[in-house]
PDB file of N, CA, C and O in Angstrom:
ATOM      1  N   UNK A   1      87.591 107.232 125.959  1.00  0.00           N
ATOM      2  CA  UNK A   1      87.432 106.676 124.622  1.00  0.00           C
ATOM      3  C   UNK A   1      87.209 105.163 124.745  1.00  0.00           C
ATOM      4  O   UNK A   1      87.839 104.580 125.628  1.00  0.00           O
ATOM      5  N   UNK A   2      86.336 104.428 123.911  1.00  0.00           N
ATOM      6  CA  UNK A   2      85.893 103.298 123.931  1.00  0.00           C
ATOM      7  C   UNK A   2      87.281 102.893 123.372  1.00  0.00           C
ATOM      8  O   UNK A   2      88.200 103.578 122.922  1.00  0.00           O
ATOM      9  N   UNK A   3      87.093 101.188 123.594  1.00  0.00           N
ATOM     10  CA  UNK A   3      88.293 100.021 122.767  1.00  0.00           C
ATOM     11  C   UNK A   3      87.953  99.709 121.502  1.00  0.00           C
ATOM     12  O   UNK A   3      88.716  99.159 120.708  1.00  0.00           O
ATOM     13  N   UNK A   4      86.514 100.132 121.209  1.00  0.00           N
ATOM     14  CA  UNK A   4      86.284  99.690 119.826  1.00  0.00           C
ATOM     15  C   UNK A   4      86.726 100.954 118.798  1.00  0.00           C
ATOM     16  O   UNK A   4      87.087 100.868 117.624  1.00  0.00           O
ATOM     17  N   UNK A   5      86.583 102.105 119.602  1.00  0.00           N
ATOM     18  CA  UNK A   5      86.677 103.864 118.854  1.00  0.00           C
ATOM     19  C   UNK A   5      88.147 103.863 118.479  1.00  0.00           C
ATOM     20  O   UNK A   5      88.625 104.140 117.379  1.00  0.00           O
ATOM     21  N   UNK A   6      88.852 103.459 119.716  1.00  0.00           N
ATOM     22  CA  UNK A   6      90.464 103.775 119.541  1.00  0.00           C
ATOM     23  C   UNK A   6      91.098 102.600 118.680  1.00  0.00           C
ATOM     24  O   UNK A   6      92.191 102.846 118.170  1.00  0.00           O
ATOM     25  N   UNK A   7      90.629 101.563 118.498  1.00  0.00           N
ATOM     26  CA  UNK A   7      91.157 100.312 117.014  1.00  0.00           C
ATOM     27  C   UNK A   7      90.727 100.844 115.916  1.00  0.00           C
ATOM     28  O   UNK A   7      91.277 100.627 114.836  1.00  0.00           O
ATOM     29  N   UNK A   8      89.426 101.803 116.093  1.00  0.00           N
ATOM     30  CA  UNK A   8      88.409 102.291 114.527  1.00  0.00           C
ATOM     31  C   UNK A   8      89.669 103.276 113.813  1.00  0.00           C
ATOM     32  O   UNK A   8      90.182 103.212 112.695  1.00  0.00           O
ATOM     33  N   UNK A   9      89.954 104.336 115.139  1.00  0.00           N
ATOM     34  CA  UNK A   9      90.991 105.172 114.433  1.00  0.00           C
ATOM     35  C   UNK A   9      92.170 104.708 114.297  1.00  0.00           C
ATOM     36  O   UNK A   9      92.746 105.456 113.506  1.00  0.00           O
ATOM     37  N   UNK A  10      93.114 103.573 114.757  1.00  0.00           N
ATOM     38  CA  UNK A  10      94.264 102.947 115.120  1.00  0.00           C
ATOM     39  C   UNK A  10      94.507 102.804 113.470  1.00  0.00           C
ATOM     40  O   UNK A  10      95.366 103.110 112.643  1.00  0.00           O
ATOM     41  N   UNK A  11      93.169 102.127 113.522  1.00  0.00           N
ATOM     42  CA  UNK A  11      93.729 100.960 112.082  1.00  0.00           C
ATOM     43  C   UNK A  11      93.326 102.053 110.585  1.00  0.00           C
ATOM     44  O   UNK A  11      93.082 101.567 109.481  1.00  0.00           O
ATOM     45  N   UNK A  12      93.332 103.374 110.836  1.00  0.00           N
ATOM     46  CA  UNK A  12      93.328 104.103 109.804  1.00  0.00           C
ATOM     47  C   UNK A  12      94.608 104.317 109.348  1.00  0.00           C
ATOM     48  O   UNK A  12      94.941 104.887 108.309  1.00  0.00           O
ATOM     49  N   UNK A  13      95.581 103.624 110.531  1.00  0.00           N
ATOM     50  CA  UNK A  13      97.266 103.466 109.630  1.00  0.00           C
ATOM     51  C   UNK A  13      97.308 102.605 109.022  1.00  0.00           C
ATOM     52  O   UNK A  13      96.835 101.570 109.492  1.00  0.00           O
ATOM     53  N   UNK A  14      97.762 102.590 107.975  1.00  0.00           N
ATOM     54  CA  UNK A  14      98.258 101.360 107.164  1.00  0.00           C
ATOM     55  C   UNK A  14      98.737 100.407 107.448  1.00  0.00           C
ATOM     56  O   UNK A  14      98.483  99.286 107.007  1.00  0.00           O
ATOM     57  N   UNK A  15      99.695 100.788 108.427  1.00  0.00           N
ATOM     58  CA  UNK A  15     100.794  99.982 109.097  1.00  0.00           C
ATOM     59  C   UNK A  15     100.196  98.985 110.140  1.00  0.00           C
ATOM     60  O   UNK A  15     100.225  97.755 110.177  1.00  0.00           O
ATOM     61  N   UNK A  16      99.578 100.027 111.077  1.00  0.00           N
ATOM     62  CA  UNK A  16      98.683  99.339 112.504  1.00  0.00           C
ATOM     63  C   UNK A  16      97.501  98.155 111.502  1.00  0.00           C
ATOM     64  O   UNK A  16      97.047  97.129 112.009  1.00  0.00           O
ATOM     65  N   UNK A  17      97.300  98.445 110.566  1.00  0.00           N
ATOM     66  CA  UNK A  17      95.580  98.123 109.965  1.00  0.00           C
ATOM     67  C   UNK A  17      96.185  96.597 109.325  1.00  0.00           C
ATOM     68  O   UNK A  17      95.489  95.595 109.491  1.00  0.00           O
ATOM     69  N   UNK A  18      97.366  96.503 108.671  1.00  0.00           N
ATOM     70  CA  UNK A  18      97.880  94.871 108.186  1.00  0.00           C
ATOM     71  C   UNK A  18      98.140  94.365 109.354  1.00  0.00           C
ATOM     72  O   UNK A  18      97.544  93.304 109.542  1.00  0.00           O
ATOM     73  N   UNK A  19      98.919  94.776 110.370  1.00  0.00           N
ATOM     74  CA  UNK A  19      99.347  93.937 111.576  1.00  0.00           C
ATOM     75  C   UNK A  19      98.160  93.427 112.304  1.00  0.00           C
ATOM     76  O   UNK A  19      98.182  92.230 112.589  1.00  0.00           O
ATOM     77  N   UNK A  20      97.237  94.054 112.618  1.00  0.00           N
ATOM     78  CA  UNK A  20      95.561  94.199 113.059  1.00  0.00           C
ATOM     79  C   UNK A  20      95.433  93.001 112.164  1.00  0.00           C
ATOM     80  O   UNK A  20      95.840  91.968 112.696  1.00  0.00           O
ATOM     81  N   UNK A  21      94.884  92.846 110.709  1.00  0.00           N
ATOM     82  CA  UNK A  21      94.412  91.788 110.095  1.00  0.00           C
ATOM     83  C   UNK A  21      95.360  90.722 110.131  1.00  0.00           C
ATOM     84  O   UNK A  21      94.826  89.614 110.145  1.00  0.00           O
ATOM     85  N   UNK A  22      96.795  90.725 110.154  1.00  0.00           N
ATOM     86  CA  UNK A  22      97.591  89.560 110.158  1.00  0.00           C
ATOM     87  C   UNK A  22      97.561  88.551 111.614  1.00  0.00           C
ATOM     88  O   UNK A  22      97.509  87.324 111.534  1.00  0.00           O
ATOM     89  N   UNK A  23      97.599  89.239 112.833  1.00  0.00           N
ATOM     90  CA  UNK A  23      96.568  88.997 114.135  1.00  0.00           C
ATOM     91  C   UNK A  23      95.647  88.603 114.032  1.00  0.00           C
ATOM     92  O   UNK A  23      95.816  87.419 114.326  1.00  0.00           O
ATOM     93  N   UNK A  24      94.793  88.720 113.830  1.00  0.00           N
ATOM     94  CA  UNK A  24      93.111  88.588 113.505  1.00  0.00           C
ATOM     95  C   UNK A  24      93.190  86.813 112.611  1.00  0.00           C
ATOM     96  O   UNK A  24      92.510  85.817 112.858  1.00  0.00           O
ATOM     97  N   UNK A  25      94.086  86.968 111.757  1.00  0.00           N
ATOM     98  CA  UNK A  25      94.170  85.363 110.510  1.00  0.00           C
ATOM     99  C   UNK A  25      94.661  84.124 111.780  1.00  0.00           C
ATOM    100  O   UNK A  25      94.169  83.058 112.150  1.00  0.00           O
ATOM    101  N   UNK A  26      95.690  84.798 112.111  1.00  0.00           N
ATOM    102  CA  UNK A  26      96.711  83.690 113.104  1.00  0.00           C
ATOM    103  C   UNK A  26      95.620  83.767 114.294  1.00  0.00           C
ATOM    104  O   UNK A  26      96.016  82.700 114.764  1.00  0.00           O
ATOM    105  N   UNK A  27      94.670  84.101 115.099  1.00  0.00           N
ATOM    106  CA  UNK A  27      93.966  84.202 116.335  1.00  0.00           C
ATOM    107  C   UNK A  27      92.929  83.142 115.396  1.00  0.00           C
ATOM    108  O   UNK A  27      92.817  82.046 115.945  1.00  0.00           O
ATOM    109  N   UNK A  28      92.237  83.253 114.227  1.00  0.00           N
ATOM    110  CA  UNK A  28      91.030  82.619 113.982  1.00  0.00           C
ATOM    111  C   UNK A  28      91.895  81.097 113.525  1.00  0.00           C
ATOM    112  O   UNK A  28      91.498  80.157 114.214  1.00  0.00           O
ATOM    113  N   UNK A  29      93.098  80.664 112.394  1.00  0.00           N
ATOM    114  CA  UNK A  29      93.865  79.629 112.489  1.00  0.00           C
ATOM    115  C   UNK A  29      93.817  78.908 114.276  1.00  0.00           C
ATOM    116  O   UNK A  29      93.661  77.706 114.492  1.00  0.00           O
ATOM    117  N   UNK A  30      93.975  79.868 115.268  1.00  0.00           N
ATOM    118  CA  UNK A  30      94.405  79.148 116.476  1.00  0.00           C
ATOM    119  C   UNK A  30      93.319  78.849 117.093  1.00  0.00           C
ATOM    120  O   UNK A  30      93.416  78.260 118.169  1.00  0.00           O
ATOM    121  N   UNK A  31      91.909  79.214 116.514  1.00  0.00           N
ATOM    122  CA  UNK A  31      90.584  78.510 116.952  1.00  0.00           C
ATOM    123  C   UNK A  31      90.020  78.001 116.423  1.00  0.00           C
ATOM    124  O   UNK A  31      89.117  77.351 116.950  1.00  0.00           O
ATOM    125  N   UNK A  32      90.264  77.994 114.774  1.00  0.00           N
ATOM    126  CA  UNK A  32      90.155  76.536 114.321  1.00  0.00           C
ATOM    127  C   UNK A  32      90.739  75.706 114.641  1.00  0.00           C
ATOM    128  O   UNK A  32      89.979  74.931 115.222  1.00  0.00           O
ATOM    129  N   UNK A  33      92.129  75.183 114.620  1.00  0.00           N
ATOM    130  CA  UNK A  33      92.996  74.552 115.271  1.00  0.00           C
ATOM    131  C   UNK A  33      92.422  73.645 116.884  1.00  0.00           C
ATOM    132  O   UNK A  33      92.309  72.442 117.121  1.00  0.00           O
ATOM    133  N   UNK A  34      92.154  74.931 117.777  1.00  0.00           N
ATOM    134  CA  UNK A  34      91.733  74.342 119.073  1.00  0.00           C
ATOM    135  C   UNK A  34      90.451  73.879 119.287  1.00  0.00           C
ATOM    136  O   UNK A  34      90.124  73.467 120.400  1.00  0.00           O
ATOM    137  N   UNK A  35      89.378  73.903 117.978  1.00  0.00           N
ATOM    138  CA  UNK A  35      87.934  73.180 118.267  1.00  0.00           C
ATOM    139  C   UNK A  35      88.141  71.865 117.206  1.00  0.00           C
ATOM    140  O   UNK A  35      87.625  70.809 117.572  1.00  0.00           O
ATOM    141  N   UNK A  36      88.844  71.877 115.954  1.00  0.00           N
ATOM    142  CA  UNK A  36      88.952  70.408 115.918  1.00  0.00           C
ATOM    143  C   UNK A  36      89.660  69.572 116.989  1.00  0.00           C
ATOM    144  O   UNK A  36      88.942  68.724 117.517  1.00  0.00           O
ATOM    145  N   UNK A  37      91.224  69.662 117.510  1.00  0.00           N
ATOM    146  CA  UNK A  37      91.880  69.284 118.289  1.00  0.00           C
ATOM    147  C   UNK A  37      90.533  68.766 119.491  1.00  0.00           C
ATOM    148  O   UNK A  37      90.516  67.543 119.629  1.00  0.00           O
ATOM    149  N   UNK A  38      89.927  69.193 119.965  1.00  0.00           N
ATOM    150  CA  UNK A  38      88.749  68.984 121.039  1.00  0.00           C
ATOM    151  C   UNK A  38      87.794  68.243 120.092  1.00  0.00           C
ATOM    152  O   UNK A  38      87.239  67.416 120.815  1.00  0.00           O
ATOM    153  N   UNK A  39      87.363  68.129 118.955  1.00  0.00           N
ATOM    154  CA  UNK A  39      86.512  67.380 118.145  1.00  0.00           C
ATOM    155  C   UNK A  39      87.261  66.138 118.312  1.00  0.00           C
ATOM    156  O   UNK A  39      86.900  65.032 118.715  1.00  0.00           O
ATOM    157  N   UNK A  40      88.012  66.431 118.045  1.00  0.00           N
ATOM    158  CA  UNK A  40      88.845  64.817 117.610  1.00  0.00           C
ATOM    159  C   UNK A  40      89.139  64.513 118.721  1.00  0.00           C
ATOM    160  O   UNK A  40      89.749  63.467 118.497  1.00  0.00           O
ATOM    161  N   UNK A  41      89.170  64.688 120.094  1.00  0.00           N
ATOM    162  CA  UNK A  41      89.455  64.157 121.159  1.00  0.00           C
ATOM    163  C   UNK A  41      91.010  64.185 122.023  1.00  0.00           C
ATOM    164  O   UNK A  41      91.359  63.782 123.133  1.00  0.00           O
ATOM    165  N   UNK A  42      91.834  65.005 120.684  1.00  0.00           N
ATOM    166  CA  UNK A  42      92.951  64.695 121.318  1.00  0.00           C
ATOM    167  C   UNK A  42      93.417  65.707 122.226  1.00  0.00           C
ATOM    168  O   UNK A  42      92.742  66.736 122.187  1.00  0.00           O
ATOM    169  N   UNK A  43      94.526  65.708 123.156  1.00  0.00           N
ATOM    170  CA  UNK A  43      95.271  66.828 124.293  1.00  0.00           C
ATOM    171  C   UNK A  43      96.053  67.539 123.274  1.00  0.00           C
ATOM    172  O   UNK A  43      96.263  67.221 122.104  1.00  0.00           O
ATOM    173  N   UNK A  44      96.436  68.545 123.932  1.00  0.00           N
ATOM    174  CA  UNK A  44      97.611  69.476 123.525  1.00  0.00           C
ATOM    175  C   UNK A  44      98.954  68.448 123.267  1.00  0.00           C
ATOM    176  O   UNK A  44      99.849  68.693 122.458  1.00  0.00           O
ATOM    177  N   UNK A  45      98.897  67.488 123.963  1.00  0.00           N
ATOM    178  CA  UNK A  45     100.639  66.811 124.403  1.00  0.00           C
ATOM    179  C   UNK A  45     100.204  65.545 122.952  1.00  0.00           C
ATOM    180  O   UNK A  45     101.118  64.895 122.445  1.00  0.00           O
ATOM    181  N   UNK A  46      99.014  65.411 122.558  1.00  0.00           N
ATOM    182  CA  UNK A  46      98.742  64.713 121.368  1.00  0.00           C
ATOM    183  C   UNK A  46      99.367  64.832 120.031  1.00  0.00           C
ATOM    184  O   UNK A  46     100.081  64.205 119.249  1.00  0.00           O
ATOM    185  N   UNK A  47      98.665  66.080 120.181  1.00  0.00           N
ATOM    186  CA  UNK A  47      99.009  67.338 118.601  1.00  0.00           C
ATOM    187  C   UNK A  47     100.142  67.626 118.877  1.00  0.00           C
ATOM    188  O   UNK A  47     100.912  67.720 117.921  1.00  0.00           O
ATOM    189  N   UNK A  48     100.552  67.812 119.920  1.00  0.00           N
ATOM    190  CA  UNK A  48     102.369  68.129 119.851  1.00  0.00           C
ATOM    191  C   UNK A  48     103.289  67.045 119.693  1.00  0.00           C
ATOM    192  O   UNK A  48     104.494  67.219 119.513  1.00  0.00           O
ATOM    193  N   UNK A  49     102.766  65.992 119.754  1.00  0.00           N
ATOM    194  CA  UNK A  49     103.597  64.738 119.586  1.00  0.00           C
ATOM    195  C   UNK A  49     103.374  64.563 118.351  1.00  0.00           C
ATOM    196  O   UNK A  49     104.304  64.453 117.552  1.00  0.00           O
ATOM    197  N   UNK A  50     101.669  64.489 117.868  1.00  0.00           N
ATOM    198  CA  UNK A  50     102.091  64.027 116.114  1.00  0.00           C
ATOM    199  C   UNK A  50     102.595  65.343 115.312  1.00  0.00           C
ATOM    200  O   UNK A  50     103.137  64.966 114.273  1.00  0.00           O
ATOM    201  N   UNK A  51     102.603  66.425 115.402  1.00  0.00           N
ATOM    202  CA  UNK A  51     103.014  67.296 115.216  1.00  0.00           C
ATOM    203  C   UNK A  51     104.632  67.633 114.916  1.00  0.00           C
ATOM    204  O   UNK A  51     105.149  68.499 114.210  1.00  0.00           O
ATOM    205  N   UNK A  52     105.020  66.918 115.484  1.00  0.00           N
ATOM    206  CA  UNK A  52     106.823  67.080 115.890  1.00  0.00           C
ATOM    207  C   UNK A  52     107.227  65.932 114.986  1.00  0.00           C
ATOM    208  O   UNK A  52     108.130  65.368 115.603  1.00  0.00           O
ATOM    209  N   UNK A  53     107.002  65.226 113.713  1.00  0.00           N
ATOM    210  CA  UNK A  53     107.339  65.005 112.795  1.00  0.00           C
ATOM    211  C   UNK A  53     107.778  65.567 111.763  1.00  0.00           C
ATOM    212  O   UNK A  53     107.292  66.608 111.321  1.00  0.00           O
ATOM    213  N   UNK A  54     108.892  64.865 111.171  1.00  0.00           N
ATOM    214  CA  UNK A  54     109.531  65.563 109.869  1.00  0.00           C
ATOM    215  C   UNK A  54     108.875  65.574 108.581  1.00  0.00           C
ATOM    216  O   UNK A  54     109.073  64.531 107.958  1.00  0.00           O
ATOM    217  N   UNK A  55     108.019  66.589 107.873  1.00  0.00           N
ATOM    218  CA  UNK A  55     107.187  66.176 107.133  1.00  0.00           C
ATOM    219  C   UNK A  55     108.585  65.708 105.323  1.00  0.00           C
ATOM    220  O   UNK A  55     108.258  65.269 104.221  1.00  0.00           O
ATOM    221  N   UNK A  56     109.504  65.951 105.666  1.00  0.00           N
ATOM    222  CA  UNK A  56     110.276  65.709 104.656  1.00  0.00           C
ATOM    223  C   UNK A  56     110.742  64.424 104.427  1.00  0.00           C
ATOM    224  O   UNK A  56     111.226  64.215 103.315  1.00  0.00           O
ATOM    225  N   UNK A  57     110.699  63.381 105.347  1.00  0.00           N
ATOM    226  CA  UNK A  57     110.412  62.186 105.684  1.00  0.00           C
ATOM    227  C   UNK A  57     109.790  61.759 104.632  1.00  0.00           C
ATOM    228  O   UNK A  57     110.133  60.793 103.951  1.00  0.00           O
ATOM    229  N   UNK A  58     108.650  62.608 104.420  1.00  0.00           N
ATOM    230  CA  UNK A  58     107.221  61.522 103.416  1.00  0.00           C
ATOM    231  C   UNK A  58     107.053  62.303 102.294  1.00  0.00           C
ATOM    232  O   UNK A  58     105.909  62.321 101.841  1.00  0.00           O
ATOM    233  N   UNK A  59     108.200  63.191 101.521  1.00  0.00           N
ATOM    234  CA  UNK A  59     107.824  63.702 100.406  1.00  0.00           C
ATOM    235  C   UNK A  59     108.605  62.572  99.617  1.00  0.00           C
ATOM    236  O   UNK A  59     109.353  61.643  99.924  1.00  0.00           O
ATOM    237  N   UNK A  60     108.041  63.127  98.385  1.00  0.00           N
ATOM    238  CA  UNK A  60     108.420  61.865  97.083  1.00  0.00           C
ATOM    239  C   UNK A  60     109.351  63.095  95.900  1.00  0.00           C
ATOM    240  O   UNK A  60     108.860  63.934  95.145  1.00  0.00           O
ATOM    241  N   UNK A  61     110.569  62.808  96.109  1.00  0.00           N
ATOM    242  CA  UNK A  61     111.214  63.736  95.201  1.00  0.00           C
ATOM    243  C   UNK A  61     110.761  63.799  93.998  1.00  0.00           C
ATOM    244  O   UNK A  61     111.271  64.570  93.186  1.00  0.00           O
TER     245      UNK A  61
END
């Protein structure tokens, strides 16, 4: 059986078929994510540094 045949029937569960698309959101987020990050020039140790801020810091009650 092909990999594409056995996901075709997989995701005829309900169950398998949201987890499948909720995967699929977070995988395309993590390649948008990794072609700006490379647009903009910065490293992984970049984005993880500005990243690791408290964004509650800069809200305005």
């Amino acid at each position: 059986m092909k990999i594409d045949d056995m996901i075709k029937e997989k995701l005829k569960n309900t169950e398998f078929n949201k987890a499948y698309e909720a995967e699929g959101e977070k995988l395309a987020s993590a390649v948008a994510l990794y072609h700006k990050r490379e647009a903009t020039g910065l490293t992984q140790s970049d984005l993880a540094e500005r990243a690791d801020n408290n964004t509650s810091d800069h809200r305005e009650d």
